[in-house]
Structures are given as structure tokens and as C-alpha cells.
C-alpha positions in Angstrom: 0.0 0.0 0.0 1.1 3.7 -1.0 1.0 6.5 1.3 1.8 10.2 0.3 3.3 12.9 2.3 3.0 16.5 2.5 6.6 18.3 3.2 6.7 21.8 4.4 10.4 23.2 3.5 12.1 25.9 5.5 13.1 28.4 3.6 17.3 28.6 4.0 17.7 26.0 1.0 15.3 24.4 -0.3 17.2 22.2 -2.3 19.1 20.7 0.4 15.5 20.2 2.4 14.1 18.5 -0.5 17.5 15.8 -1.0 17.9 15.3 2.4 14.1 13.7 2.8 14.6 11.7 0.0 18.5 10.7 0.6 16.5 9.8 4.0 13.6 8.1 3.1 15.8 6.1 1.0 18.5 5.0 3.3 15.4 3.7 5.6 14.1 2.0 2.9 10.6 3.9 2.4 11.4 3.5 -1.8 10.6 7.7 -2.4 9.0 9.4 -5.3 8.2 12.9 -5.4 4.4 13.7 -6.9 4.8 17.0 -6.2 7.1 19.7 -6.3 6.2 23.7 -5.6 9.6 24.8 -3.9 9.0 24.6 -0.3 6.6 22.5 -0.9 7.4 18.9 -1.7 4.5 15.3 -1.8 6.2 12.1 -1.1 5.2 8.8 -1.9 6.0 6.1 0.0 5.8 2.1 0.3 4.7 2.5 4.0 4.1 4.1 7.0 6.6 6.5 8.1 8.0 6.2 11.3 8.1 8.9 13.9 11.7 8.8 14.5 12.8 9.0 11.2 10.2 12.3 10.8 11.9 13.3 14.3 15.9 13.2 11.9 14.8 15.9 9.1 16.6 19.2 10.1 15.4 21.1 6.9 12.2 20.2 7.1 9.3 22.4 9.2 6.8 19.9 9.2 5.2 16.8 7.2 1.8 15.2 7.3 0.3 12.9 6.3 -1.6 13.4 2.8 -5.4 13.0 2.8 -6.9 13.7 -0.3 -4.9 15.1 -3.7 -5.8 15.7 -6.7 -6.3 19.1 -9.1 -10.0 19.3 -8.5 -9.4 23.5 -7.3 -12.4 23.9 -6.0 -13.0 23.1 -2.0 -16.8 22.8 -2.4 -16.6 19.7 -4.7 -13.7 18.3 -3.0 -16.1 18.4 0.0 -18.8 16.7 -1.3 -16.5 13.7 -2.8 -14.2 13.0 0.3 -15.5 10.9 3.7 -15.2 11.8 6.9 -11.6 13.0 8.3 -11.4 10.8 11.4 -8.9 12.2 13.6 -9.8 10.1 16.6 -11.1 12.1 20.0 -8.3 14.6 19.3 -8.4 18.3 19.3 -7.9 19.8 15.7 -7.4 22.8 13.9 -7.6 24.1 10.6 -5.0 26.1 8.7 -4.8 27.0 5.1 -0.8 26.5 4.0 -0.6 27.9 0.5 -1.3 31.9 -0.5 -5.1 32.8 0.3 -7.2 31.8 -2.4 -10.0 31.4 -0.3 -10.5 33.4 3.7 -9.1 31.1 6.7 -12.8 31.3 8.0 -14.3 29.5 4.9 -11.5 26.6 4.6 -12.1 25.7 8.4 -16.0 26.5 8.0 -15.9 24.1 4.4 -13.9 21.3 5.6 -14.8 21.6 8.9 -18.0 19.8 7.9 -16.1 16.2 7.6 -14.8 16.8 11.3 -16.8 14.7 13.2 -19.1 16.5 16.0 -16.8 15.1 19.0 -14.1 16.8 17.9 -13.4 20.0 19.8 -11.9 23.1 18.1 -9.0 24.4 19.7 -6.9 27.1 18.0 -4.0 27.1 20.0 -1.9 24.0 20.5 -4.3 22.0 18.7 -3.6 17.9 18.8 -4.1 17.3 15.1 -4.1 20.2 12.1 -5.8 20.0 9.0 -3.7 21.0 6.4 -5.3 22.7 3.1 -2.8 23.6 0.2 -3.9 24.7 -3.1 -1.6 24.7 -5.8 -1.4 22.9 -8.9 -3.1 20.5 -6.6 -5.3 20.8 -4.2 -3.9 18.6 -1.1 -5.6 17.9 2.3 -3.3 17.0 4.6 -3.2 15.5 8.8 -0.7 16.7 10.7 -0.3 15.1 14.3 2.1 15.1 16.8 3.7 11.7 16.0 5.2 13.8 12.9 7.3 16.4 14.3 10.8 17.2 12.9 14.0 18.4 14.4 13.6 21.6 12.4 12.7 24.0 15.6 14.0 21.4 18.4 17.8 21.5 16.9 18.0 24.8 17.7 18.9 24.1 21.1 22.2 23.0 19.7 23.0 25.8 18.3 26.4 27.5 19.3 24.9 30.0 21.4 23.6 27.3 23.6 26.0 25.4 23.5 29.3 25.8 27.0 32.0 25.9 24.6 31.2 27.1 20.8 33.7 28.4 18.0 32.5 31.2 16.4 33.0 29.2 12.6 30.7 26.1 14.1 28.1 24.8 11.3 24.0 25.7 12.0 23.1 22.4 13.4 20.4 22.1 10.8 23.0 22.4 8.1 24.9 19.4 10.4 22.0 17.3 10.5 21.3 17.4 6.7 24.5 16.7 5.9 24.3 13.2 8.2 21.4 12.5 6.8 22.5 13.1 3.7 25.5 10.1 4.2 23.1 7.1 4.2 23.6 6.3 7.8 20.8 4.7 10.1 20.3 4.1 13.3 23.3 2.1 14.9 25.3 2.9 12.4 29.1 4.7 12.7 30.5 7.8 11.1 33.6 9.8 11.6 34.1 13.4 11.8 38.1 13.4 11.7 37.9 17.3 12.1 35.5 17.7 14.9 36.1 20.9 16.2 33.8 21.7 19.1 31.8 18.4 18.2 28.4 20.1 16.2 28.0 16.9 13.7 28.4 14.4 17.2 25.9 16.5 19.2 23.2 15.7 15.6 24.9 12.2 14.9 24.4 10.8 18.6 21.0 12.8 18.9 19.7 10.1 16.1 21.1 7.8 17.5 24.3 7.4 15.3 27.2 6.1 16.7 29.9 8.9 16.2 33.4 9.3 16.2 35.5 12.8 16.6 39.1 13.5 15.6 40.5 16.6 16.3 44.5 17.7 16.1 44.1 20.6 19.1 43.4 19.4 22.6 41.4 22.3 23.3 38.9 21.3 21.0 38.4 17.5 21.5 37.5 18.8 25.3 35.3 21.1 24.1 33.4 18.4 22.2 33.5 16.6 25.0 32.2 19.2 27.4 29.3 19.6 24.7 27.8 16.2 24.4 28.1 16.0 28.2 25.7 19.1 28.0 22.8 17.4 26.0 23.2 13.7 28.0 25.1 12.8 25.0 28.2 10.2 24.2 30.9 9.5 21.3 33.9 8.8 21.1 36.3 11.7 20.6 40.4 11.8 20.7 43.1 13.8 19.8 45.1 13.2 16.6 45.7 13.6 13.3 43.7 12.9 10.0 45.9 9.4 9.8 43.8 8.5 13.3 40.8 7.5 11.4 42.4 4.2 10.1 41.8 2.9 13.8 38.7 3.2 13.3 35.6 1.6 11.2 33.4 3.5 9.8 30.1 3.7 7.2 30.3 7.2 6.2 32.9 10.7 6.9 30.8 13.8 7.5 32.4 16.9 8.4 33.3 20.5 8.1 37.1 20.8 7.8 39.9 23.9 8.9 39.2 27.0 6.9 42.9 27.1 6.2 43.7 29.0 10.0 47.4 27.5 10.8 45.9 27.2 14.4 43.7 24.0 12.9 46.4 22.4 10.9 49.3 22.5 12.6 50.8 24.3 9.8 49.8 22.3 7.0 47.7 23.8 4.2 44.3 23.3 3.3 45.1 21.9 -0.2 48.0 19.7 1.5 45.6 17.9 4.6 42.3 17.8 2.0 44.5 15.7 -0.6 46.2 13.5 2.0 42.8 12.9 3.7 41.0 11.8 0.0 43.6 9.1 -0.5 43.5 8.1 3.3 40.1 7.8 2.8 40.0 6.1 0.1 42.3 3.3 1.4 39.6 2.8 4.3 36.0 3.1 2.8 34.0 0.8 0.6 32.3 1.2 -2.3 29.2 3.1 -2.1 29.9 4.9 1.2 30.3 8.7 1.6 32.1 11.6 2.5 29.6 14.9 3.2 31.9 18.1 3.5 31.3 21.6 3.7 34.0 23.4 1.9 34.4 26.5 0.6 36.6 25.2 -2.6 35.2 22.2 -3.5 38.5 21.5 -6.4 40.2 21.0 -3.0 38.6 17.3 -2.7 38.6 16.0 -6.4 39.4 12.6 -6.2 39.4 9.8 -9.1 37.6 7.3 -6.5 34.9 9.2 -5.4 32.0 10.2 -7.7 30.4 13.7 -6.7 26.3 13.3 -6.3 25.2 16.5 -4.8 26.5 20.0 -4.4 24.8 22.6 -2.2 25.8 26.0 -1.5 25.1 27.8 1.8 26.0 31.2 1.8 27.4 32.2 5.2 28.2 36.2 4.2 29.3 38.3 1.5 33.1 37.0 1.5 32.2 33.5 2.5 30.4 30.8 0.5 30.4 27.4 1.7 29.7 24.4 -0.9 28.2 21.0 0.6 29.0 18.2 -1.2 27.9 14.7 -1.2 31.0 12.0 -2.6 30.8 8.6 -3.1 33.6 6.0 -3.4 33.0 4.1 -6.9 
């Protein structure tokens, strides 16, 4: 049996949102196809029901439900007459119109409120269940519930400012969680961050439940990684070393957000120098299939011959500063 989603985008990239739910869905095995694409907003079909924690890993996402009725019939009126009763349980609902106004808010709740059953209570504010309405080339009724929140609001508690011991060049934890989700791990599963700064990607990875592992050259740093998972109840494995530690280690996928080229991160060594040497030590450890995720500002930096690039996504940071994400994969 089919089901069909309804994703809400945030706004920052939309493009990243949109790969990382499908990169996602398709690492948990959900088999994705997109029905619908307006932008921010994205449908989803899927081979079954999706589970609440995997909802719970989408960092670019504001907010999925679960599709109800689709089609391009435009007007609400007919679609009313057509579809059965919404049952939403004994829960409290609202209903909120998602696309521009092509109707007033008080006729889409008065028109569909008429296939709410009578039990069901109003309540406007902190409602149990929203009825979704979007009209766009398609007209999509959609259930949202609190079963399907995403990380999109809740990560923010990671963010630098929260966090005891930040760097002032740490990646938005969204950003962070995309890109993990963007290296076909699951649950259980291991990546590396051999460049782990003040630990941003651990803090995501072990919030999914993703077994982590943080390198970083400067002492300072692997205790402040350390001091920051111990301030969100969190645990992974960080040590000091160099880029050469990671052969210690086994791993499913590299995700991280190397030096900017400061001398302070390197040791001395340049960018250009550490990027190529980690490529080929990479490439000596890592299968075929798996992937390296990495924000960096030159991307020519990391061309390998053993890693295909999939994706490319740039996040612009500020005028001088443009940082490219890009998704390789060993062939």
C-alpha cells in the first residue's frame, strides 16, 4: 500500500530540504517518489508508513503530514462533497490553510470543517491534530499530528549559542543534520568526523542515534566536544590526533566541516595539503558506495578519481564566505 506525504520546506535552501528527505527516506528504505514539487513544498510517496523517528531526523524540514486527499480538482466545495469523513480520533484539531489565500481562513475551516466529526473539539492554540489545506497545482488535504514532528525547531537548542564551549565558525546544526542525513547512515550505524572541532556533527549524529566518532588535532577542542555532548546527555567517542587516526577506526560514512585554512587548525599544513592527503586516506579505508559529506568552501580541493560527486549545495554564510556541501561517493 502507498502513502503520500506532504513536506513543508524551511526556507534557508530548499534544495538541500528537499535531498535530504529523500537521501533519508531512501536510506530507511521507504522507496521515495516525489508527486509534487512547488519549492518549499514537496509530496512524497512512500511504500509505507513513516515512522516517527525518522520524521523526528529531518533538520530542513518544518513539518510533514500525512496526505489525505490530492488531486487538481481546485475547487473546495466539490472536494467536500467527494471525500469521507476525516477521522482524527477524540483529538483536538485545527484548521490552517498553507498555500497563499485563495480562499479566507474562516471558509476553509467553515468548508472542511463539515467532515470533522461532531466530537471533535476546536482548539486554535496547541491544537492535537491540524488539517492541512494547500492549493496549488493541486489541491492537497493533509493531517498533521504530533507523532510527525521534525528536528527543524527542536535542533536549535544545539546551536552555538547554547551550546558551553562554541567556535565562532561552528556549522548551523540544521546544516549538520542534513548533511548526516545526507551520508546514508541509520540508526546504529558509525561515522567519523576526523575534524570535529567543538563536536556540532556528534551533538546531531548521537541525537539520532548514530554512533559517532570525533578526531581533532588541538586538545582544546576534543574537550570542548567533549564538554558539549556532556551538555545534551550525550556520548561518542572523541580523541586527539591527526587525520591518519581515522584508520583505527571503522566506519560507514565521513561527515564533516574541515579547517578554513587558519594555521591554528592544521598544525601548519595547508588546506590543499591535509584535503588531498585525507582523499587518498580515505580512500584506502572506505568501501564502495559509502560517503564523504563536507562543507567546503573550494570544492576543487577534494577531487578525487575514486569518489564520484552526487550532490552540491551551497550555503552562503556572508558576503566574502560561500560554503559548498558536497555529497562523494567512493565508486
Amino acid at each position: 500500500m502507498k502513502h503520500q506525504y506532504l513536506f513543508e520546506l524551511g526556507g534557508e535552501n530548499t534544495e538541500l530540504g528537499k535531498i535530504e528527505a529523500i537521501e533519508l527516506l531512501s536510506t530507511e528504505h521507504y522507496e521515495p517518489t516525489i508527486t509534487l514539487d512547488e519549492n518549499a513544498i514537496i509530496a512524497i510517496k512512500v511504500s509505507k508508513v513513516i515512522k516517527s523517528k525518522v520524521v523526528r531526523r529531518l533538520g530542513m524540514t518544518k513539518r510533514v503530514s500525512k496526505i489525505f486527499y490530492k488531486d487538481k480538482e481546485r475547487n473546495l466545495e466539490n472536494i467536500v462533497n467527494e471525500i469521507p469523513q476525516i477521522d482524527i480520533g477524540q483529538n483536538t484539531f485545527a484548521i490552517r490553510q498553507i498555500s497563499k489565500k485563495t480562499m479566507s481562513e474562516k471558509d476553509v475551516a467553515t468548508t472542511l470543517g463539515r467532515k470533522i466529526p461532531n466530537h471533535n473539539k476546536t482548539r486554535l492554540e496547541r491544537p492535537e491534530v491540524k488539517i492541512l489545506y494547500y492549493a496549488g497545482t493541486e489541491t492537497i488535504i493533509s493531517i498533521w499530528d504530533q507523532t510527525l514532528e521534525t528536528y527543524y525547531k527542536r535542533c536549535l537548542k544545539h546551536h552555538i549559542k547554547n551550546r558551553p564551549f562554541f567556535s565562532p565558525i561552528g556549522i548551523h546544526p540544521r546544516i549538520a543534520r542534513s548533511m548526516i542525513n545526507l551520508a546514508n547512515c541509520s540508526e546504529g550505524e558509525t561515522m567519523i568526523d576526523p575534524f570535529c572541532g567543538t563536536g556540532g556533527m556528534l551533538i546531531e549524529a548521537r541525537d539520532m542515534k548514530i554512533n559517532a566518532i570525533g578526531i581533532d588535532i588541538i586538545r582544546k577542542m576534543v574537550n570542548y566536544s567533549i564538554g558539549n555532548l556532556d551538555h545534551y546527555g550525550l556520548k561518542a567517542k572523541v580523541v586527539e590526533g591527526d587525520i591518519e587516526s581515522s584508520k583505527e577506526y571503522q566506519f560507514k560514512a565521513v561527515v564533516t566541516d574541515p579547517p578554513y585554512g587558519l594555521s591554528t587548525t592544521t598544525k601548519g599544513e595547508g588546506v590543499s595539503e591535509l584535503m588531498k592527503r585525507s582523499m587518498n586516506l580515505f580512500n584506502k579505508t572506505m568501501k564502495k558506495g559509502e560517503r564523504i559529506v563536507m562543507a567546503l568552501s573550494n570544492p576543487e580541493l577534494v577531487k578525487n578519481p575514486n569518489y564520484d560527486e552526487i550532490y552540491r549545495f551551497q550555503w552562503y554564510i556572508h558576503k566574502s564566505l560561500t560554503r559548498n556541501i558536497l555529497v562523494l561517493e567512493k565508486n
